[in-house]
DRENGU-776928 format. One line per field, with one value per residue: residue in three letters; residue number from 1; x negated, y, z of N, C-alpha, C in turn. Coordinates in steps of 0.1 Angstrom, whole numbers, m for minus. Layout:
aa	ALA  ...;
i	NUM  ...;
n_X	X  ...;
n_Y	Y  ...;
n_Z	Z  ...;
ca_X	X  ...;
ca_Y	Y  ...;
ca_Z	Z  ...;
c_X	X  ...;
c_Y	Y  ...;
c_Z	Z  ...;
END
This chain:
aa	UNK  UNK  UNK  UNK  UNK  UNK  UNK  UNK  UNK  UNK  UNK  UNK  UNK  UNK  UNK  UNK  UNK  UNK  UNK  UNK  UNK  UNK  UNK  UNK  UNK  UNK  UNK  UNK  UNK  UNK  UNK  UNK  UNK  UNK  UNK  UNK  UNK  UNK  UNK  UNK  UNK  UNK  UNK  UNK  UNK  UNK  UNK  UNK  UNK  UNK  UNK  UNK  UNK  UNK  UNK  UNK  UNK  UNK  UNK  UNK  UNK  UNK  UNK  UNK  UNK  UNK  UNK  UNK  UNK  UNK  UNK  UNK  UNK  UNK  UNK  UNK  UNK  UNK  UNK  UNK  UNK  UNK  UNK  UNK  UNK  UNK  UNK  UNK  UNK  UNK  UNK  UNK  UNK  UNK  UNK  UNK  UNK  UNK  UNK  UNK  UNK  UNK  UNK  UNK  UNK  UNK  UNK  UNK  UNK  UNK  UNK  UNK  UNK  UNK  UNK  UNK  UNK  UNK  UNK  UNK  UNK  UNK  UNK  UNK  UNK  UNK  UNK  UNK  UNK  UNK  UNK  UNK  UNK  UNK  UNK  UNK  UNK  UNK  UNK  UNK  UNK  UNK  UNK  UNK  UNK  UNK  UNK  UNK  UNK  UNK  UNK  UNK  UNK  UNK  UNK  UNK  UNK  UNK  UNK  UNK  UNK  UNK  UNK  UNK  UNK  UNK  UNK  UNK  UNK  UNK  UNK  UNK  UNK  UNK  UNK  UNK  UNK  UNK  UNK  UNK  UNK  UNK  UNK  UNK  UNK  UNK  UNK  UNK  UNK  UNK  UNK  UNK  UNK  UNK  UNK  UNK  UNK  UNK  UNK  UNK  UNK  UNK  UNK  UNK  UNK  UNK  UNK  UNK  UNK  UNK  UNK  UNK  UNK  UNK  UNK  UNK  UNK  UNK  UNK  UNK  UNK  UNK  UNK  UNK  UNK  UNK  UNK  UNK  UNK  UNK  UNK  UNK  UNK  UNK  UNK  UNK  UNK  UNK  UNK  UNK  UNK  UNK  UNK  UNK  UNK  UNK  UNK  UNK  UNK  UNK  UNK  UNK  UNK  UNK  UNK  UNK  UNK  UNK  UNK  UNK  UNK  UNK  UNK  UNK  UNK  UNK  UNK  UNK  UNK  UNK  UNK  UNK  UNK  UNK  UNK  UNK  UNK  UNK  UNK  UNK  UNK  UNK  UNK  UNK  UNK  UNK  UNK  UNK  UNK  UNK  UNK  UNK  UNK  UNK  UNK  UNK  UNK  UNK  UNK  UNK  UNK  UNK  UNK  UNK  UNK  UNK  UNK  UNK  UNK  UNK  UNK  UNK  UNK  UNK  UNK  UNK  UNK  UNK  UNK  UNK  UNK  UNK  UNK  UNK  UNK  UNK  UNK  UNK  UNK  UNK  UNK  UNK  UNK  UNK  UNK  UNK  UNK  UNK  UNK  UNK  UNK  UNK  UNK  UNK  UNK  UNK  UNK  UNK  UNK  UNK  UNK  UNK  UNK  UNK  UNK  UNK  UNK  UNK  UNK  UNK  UNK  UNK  UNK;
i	1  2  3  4  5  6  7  8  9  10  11  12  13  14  15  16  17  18  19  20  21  22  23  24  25  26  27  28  29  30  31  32  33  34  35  36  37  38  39  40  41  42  43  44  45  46  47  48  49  50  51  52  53  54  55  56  57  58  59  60  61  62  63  64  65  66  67  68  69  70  71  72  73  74  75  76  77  78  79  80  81  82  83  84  85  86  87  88  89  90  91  92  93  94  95  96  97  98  99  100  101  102  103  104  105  106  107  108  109  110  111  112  113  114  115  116  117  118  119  120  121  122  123  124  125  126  127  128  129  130  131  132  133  134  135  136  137  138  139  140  141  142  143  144  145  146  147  148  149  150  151  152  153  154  155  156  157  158  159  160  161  162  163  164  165  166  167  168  169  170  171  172  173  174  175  176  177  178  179  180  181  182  183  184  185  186  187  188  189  190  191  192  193  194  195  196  197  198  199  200  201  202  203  204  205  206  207  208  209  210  211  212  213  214  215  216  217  218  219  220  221  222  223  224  225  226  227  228  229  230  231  232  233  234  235  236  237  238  239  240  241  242  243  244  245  246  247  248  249  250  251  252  253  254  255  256  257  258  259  260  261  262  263  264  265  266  267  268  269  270  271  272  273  274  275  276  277  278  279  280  281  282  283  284  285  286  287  288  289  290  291  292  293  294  295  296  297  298  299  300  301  302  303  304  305  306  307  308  309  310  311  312  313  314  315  316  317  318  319  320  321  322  323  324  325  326  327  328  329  330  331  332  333  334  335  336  337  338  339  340  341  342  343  344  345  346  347  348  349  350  351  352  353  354  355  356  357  358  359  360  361  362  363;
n_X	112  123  112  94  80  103  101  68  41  34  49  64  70  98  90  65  37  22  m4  m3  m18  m48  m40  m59  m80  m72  m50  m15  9  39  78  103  126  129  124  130  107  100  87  68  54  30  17  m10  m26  m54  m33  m5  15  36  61  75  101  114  110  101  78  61  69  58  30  25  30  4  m29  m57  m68  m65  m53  m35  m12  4  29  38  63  66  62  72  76  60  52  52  27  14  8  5  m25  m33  m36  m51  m73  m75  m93  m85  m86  m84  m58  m49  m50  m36  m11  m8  m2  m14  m41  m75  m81  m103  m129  m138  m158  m156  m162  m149  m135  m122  m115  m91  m81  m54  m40  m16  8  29  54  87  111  139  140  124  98  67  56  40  25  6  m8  m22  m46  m58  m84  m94  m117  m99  m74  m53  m35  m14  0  27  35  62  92  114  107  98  85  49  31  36  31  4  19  32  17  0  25  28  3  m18  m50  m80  m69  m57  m82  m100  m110  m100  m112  m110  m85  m80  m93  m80  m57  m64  m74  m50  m32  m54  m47  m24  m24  m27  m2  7  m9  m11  17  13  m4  13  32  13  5  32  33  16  24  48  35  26  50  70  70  77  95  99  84  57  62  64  37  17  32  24  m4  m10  m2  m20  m38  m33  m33  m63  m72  m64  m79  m106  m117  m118  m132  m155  m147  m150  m171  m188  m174  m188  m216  m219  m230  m218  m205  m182  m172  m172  m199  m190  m172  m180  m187  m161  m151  m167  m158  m136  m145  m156  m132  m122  m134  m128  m104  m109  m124  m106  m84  m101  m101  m79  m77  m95  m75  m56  m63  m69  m43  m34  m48  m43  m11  m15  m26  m7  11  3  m5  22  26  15  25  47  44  31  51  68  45  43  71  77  55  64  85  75  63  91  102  88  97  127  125  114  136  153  149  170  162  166  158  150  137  157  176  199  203  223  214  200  201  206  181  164  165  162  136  125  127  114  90  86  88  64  44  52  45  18  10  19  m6  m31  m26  m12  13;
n_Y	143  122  116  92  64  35  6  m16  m9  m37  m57  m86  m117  m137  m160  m177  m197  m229  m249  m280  m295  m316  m317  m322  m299  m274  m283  m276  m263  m277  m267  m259  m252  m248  m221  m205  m196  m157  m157  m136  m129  m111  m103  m91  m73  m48  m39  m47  m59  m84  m91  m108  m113  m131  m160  m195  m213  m230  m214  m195  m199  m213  m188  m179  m163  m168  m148  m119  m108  m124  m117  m135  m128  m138  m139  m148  m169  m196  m214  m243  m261  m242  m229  m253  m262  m240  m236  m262  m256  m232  m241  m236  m233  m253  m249  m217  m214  m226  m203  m183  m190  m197  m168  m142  m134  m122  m95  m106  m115  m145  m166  m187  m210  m209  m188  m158  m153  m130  m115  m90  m65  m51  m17  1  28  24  44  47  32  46  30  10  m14  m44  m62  m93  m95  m123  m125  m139  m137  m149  m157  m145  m141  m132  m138  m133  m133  m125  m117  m116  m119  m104  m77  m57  m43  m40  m31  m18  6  1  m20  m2  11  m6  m12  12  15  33  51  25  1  m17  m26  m35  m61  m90  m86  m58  m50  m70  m47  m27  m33  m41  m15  m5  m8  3  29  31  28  57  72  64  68  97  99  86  108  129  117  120  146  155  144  153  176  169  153  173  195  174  152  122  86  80  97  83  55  60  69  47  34  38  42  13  10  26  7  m16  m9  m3  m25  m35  m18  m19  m43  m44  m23  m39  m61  m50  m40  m59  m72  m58  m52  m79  m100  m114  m131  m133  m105  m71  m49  m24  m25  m23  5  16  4  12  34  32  18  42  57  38  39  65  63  46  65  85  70  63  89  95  74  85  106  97  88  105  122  105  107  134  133  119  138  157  147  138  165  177  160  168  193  190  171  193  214  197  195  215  222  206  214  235  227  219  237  245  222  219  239  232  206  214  229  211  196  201  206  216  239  258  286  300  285  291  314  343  351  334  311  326  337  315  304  334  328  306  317  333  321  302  323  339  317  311  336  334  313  319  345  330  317  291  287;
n_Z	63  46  22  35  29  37  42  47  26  10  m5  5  m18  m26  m35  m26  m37  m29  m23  m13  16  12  m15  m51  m64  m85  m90  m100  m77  m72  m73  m60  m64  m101  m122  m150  m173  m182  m217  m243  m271  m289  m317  m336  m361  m380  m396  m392  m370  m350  m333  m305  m282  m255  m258  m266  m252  m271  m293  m290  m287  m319  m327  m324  m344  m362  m376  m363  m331  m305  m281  m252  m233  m199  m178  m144  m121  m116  m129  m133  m159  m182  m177  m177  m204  m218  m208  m216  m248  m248  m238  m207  m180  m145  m127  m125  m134  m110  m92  m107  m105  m74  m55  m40  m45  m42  m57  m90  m111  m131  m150  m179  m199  m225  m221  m199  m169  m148  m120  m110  m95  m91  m86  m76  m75  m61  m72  m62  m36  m25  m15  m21  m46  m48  m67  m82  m109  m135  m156  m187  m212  m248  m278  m296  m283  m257  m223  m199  m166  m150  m120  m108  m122  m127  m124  m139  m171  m167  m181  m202  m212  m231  m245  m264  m274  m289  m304  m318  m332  m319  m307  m313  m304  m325  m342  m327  m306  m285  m264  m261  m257  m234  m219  m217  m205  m181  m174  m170  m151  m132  m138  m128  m103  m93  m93  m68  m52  m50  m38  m12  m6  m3  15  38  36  53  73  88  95  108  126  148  150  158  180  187  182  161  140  149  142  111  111  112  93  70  73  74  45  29  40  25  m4  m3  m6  m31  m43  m40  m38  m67  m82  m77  m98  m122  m121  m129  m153  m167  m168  m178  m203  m229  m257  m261  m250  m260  m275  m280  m262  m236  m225  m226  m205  m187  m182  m168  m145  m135  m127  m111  m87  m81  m73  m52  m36  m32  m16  8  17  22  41  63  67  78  99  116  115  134  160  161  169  187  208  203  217  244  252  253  271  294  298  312  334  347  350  367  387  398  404  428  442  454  470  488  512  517  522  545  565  564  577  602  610  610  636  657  686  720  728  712  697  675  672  683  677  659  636  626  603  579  582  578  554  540  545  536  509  506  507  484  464  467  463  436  425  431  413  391  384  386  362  364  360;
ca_X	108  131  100  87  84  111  91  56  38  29  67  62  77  109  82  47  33  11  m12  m1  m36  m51  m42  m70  m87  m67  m35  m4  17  52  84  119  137  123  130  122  97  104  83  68  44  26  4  m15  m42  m52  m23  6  25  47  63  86  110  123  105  94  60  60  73  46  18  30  24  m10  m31  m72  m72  m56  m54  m30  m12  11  29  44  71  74  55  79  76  47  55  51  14  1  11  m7  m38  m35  m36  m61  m89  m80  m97  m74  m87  m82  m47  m42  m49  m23  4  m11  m4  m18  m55  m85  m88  m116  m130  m148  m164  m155  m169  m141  m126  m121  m98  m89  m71  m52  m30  m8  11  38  62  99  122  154  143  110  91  55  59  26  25  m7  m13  m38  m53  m68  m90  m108  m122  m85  m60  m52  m25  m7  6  32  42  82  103  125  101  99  69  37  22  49  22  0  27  34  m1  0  31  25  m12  m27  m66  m86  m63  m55  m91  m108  m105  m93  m116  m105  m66  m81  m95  m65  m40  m75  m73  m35  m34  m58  m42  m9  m29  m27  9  8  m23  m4  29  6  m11  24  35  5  6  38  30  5  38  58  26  24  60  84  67  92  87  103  71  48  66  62  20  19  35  16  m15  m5  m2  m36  m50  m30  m40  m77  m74  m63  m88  m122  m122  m111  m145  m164  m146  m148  m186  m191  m172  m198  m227  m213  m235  m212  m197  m162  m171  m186  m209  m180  m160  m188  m188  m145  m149  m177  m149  m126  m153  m150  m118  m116  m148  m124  m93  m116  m129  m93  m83  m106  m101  m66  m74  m97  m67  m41  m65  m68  m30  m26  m51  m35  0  m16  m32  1  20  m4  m3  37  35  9  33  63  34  28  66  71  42  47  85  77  45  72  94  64  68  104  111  83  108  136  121  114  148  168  150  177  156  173  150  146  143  163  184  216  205  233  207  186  208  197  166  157  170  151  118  122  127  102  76  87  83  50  42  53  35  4  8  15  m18  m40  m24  m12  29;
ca_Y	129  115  107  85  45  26  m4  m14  m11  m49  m67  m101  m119  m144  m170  m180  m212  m229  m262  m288  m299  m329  m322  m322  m288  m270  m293  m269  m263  m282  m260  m268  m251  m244  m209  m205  m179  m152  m156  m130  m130  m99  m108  m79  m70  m33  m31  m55  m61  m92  m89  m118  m113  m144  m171  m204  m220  m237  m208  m184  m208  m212  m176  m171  m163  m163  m135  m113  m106  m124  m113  m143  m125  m148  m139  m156  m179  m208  m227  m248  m267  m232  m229  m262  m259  m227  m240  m271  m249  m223  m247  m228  m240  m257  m234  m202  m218  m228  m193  m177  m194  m188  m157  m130  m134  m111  m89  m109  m123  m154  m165  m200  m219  m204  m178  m147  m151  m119  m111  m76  m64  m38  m13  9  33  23  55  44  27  48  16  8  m26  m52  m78  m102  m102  m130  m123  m146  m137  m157  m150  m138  m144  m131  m144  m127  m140  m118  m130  m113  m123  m89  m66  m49  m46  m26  m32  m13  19  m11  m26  7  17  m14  m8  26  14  45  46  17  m11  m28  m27  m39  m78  m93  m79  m44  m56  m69  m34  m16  m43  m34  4  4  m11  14  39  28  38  72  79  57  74  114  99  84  124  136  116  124  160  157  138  162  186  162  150  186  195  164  139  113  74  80  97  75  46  65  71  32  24  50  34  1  11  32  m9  m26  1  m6  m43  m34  m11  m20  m57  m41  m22  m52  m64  m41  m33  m75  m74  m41  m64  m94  m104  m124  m132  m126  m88  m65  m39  m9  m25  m22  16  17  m5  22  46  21  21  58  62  35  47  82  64  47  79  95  64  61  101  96  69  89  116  87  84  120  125  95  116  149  131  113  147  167  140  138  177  176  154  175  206  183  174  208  220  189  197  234  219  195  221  245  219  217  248  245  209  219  251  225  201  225  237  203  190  204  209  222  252  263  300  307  273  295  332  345  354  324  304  331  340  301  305  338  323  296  322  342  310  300  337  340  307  314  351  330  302  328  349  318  310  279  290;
ca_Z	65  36  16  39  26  50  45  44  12  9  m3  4  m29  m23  m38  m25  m39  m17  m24  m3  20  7  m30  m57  m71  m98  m87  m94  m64  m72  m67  m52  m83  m113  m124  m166  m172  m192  m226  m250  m275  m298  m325  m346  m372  m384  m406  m391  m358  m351  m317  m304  m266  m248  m266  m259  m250  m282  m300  m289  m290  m326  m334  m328  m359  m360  m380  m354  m315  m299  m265  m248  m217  m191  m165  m133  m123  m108  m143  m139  m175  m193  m175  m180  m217  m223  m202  m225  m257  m249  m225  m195  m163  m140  m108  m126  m135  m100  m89  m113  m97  m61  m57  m31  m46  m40  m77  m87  m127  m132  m163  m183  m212  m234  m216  m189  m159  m141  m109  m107  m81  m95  m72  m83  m63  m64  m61  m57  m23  m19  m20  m31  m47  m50  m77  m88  m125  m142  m175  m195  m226  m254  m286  m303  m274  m240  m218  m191  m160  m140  m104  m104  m134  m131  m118  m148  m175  m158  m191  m212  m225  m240  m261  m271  m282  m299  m319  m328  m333  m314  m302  m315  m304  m334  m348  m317  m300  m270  m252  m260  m252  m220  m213  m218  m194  m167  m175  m172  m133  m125  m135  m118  m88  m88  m87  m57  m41  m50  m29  0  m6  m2  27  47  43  55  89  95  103  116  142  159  153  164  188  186  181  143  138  152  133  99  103  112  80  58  78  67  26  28  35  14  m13  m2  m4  m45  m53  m37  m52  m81  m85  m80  m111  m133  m124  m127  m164  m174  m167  m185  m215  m235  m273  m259  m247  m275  m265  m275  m246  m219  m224  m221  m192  m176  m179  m159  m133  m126  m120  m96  m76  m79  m67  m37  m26  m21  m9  17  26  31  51  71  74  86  116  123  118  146  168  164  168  206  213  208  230  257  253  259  285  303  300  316  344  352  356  375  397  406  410  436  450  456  478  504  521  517  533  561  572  566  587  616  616  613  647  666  700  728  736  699  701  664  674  690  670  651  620  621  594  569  584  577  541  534  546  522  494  504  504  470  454  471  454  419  420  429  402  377  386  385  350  362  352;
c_X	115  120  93  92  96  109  77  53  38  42  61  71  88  99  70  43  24  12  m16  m16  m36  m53  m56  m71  m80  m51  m28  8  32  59  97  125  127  128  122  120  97  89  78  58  44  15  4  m24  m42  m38  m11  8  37  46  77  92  118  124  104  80  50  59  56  32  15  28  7  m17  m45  m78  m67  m59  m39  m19  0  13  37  49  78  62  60  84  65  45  47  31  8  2  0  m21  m45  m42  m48  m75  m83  m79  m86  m73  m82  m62  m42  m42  m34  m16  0  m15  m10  m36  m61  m85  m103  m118  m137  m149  m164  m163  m165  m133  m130  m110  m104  m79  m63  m41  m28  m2  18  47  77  107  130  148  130  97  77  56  45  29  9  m3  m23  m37  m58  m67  m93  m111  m109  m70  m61  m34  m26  3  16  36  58  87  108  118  96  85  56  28  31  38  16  9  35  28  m1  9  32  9  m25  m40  m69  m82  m65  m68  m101  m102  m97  m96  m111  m88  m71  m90  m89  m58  m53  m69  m61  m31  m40  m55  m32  m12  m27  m14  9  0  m14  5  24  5  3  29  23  1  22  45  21  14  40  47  26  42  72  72  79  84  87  91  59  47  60  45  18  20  27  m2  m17  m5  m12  m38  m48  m33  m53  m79  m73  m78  m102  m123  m123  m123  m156  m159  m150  m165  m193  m188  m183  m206  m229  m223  m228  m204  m184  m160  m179  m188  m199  m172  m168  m188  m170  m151  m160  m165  m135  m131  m151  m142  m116  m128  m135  m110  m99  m115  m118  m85  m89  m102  m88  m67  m80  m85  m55  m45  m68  m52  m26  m35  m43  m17  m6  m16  m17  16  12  m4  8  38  24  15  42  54  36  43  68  60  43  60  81  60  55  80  87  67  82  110  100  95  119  137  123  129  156  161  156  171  165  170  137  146  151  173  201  214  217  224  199  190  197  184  156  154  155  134  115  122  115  89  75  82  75  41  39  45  21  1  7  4  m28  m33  m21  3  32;
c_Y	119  108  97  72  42  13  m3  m17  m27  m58  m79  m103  m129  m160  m171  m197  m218  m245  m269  m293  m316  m326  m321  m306  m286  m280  m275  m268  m266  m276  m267  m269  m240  m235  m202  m194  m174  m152  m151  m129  m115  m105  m96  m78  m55  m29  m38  m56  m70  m90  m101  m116  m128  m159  m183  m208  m222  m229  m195  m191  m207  m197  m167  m175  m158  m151  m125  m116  m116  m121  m123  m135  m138  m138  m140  m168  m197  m218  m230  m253  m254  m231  m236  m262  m252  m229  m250  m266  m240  m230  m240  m237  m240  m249  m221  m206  m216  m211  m183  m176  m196  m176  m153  m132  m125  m108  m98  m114  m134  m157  m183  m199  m209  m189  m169  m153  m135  m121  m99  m76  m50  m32  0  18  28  37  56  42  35  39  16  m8  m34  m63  m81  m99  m109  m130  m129  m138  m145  m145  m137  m141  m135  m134  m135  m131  m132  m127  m126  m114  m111  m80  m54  m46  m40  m25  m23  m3  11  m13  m15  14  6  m17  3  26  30  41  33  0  m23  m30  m32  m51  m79  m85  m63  m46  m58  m57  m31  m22  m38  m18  4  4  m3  23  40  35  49  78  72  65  90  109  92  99  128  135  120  138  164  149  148  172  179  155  162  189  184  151  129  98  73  82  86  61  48  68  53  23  30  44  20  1  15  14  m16  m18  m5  m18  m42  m32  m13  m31  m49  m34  m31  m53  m59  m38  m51  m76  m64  m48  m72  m91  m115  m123  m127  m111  m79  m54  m27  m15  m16  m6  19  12  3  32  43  24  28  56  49  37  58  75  58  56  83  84  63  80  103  84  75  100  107  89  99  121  117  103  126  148  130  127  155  159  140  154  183  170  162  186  196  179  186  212  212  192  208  232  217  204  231  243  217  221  245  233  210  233  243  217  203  228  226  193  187  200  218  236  259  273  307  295  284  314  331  345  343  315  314  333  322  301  315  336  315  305  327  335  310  310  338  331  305  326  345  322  310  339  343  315  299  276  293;
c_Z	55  25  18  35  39  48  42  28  8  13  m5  m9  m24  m22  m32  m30  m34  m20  m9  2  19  m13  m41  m61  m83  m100  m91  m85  m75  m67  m64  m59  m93  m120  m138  m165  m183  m207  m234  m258  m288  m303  m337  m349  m367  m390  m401  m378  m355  m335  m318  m291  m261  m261  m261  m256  m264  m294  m303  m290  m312  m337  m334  m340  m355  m367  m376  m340  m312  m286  m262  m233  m211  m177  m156  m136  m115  m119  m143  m153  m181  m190  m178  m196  m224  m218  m210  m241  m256  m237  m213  m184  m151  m126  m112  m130  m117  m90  m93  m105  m76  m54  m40  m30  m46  m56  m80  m104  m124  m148  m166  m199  m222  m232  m203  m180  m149  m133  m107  m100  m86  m86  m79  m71  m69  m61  m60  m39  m19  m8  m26  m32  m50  m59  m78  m103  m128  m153  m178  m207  m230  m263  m294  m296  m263  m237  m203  m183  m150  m127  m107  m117  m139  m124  m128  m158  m172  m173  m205  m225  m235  m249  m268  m280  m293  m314  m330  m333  m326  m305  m317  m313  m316  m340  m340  m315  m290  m263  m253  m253  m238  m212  m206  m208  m181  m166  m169  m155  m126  m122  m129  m105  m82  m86  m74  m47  m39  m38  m17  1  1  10  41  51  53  70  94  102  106  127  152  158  163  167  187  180  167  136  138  141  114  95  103  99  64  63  69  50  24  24  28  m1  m14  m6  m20  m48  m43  m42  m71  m93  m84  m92  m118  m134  m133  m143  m175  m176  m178  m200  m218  m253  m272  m254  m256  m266  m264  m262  m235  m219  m221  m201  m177  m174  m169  m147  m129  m117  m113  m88  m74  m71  m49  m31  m20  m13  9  26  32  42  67  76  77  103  121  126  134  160  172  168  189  212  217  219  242  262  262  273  301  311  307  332  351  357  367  393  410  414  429  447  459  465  491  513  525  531  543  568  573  579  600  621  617  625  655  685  708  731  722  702  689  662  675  683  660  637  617  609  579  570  577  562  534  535  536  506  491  500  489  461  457  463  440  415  417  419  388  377  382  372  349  356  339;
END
């Protein structure tokens, strides 16, 4: 049982930003303290690679180059300034902005003048605290940019293979556009999936013993919360195929045609992660069957003892009965043997009892 999560998959964040009612459309939610968001920008050709860590706005803005891709990460999103900046700079629509920074959105794309916005909902295992952790990512593309919106500051980079492909130039990266960069940051979330989906795999074959073995509430507790991460899983990856099928589609200048064949191979594999998705969710609800089944089982057997018990006491307290009337003109009232005789009647009832219960198969 040591493998099992000891919270639910779906960590609420410290932050939620939330658009006071009344305000206008694409308003950014105002925060209490302003928490500067970490900064980073990559800009690369076929043949070159500048990479910058803990930049400014100004700084990274500053380094994009139209002969070249782009990539502006951003993390944390409790610096509106750094947002509306980069919004100001690259056109971006003030809804897909206001999204960004309100986090716990459906995976979803929409399609602007100038640009892509993307939704992703990444999903990682922690295993220090055996943890599945949930973040939002928003992606913006254009023609030679994409921008990257993480929700947690220090939650660590989910995008790390990417800027490693990119400095070792491996695949097609550096010779392809945004839109290939915004593949790859799609592809990579996907893939994240699957260690996630193996250690759900793991913990569910491992309720499957522990539902017939150990009834206990610990159990019960543990399919509940493995229940619970299956949906928040689901809630990732079934938008997630809308996307991805929605960006396949897309006739546009800012997606070249080699993408839409990447982006088929994206598809797959989350169709592949649905399916086991959904099969583990069908085997959460069997496990929680075969868990009721083998408690209602137990308590059938605890029944049954109890009733033979208490079948057994019948006979017994009618011979008791009889004998603690004390009538005057008892005829085993004043016998010297009737004490035992009373006794071995009651034994004999009982073992008569038990021979018959265990005949009939009911002991």
């Amino acid at each position: 049982m040591s493998r099992f999560p000891r919270r639910p998959a779906s960590i609420l964040p410290l932050f939620r930003a939330r658009i006071h009612p009344g305000a206008l459309p694409g308003t950014l939610p105002p925060v209490e303290k302003t928490v500067p968001a970490r900064v980073s920008v990559i800009t690369f050709t076929r043949d070159a690679v500048a990479e910058k860590d803990s930049v400014t706005v100004e700084e990274a803005i500053a380094a994009v180059r139209p002969d070249g891709v782009t990539w502006i990460n951003v993390d944390g999103i409790r610096d509106p300034a750094v947002l509306a900046r980069l919004g100001e700079q690259f056109s971006l629509h003030p809804l897909a902005l206001e999204d960004a920074v309100n986090v716990g959105q459906r995976p979803k794309v929409e399609r602007y003048d100038k640009h892509y916005f993307m939704v992703l909902r990444t999903m990682r295992v922690e295993p220090a605290a055996a943890d599945i952790v949930e973040e939002q990512v928003s992606v913006f593309f254009g023609a030679h940019w994409v921008v990257t919106v993480q929700e947690h500051p220090d939650s660590g980079d989910c995008f790390a293979a990417v800027r490693a492909a990119i400095r070792q130039g491996r695949g097609r990266v550096r010779e392809a556009g945004a839109d290939y960069l915004a593949y790859l940051l799609l592809d990579s979330v996907v893939d994240a999936y699957f260690p996630v989906i193996e250690t759900m795999a793991e913990a569910m074959h491992e309720l499957e013993s522990a539902a017939i073995a150990a009834v206990s509430t610990a159990t019960l507790v543990h399919i509940q919360r493995v229940r619970r991460q299956l949906l928040s899983l689901r809630r990732a990856v079934w938008p997630m195929r809308e996307e991805i099928g929605i960006l396949q589609r897309e006739e546009s200048p800012l997606i070249a045609s080699e993408t839409h064949i990447f982006l088929r191979d994206a598809y797959d594999h989350t169709i592949q992660a649905l399916e086991i998705v959904e099969s583990l969710r069908e085997t959460a609800t069997n496990v929680m069957e075969i868990y009721l089944s083998a408690q209602n089982q137990r308590l059938n057997e605890v029944m049954k003892v109890l009733t033979v018990i208490a079948t057994l006491f019948i006979p017994l307290t009618f011979i008791a009965s009889i004998y603690g009337m004390n009538f005057q003109h008892m005829p085993e009232l004043h016998w010297r043997y009737g004490y035992p005789f009373a006794l071995g009647l009651m034994a004999a009832a009982a073992t008569v009892m038990l021979v018959y219960f265990r005949r009939r198969g009911w002991w």
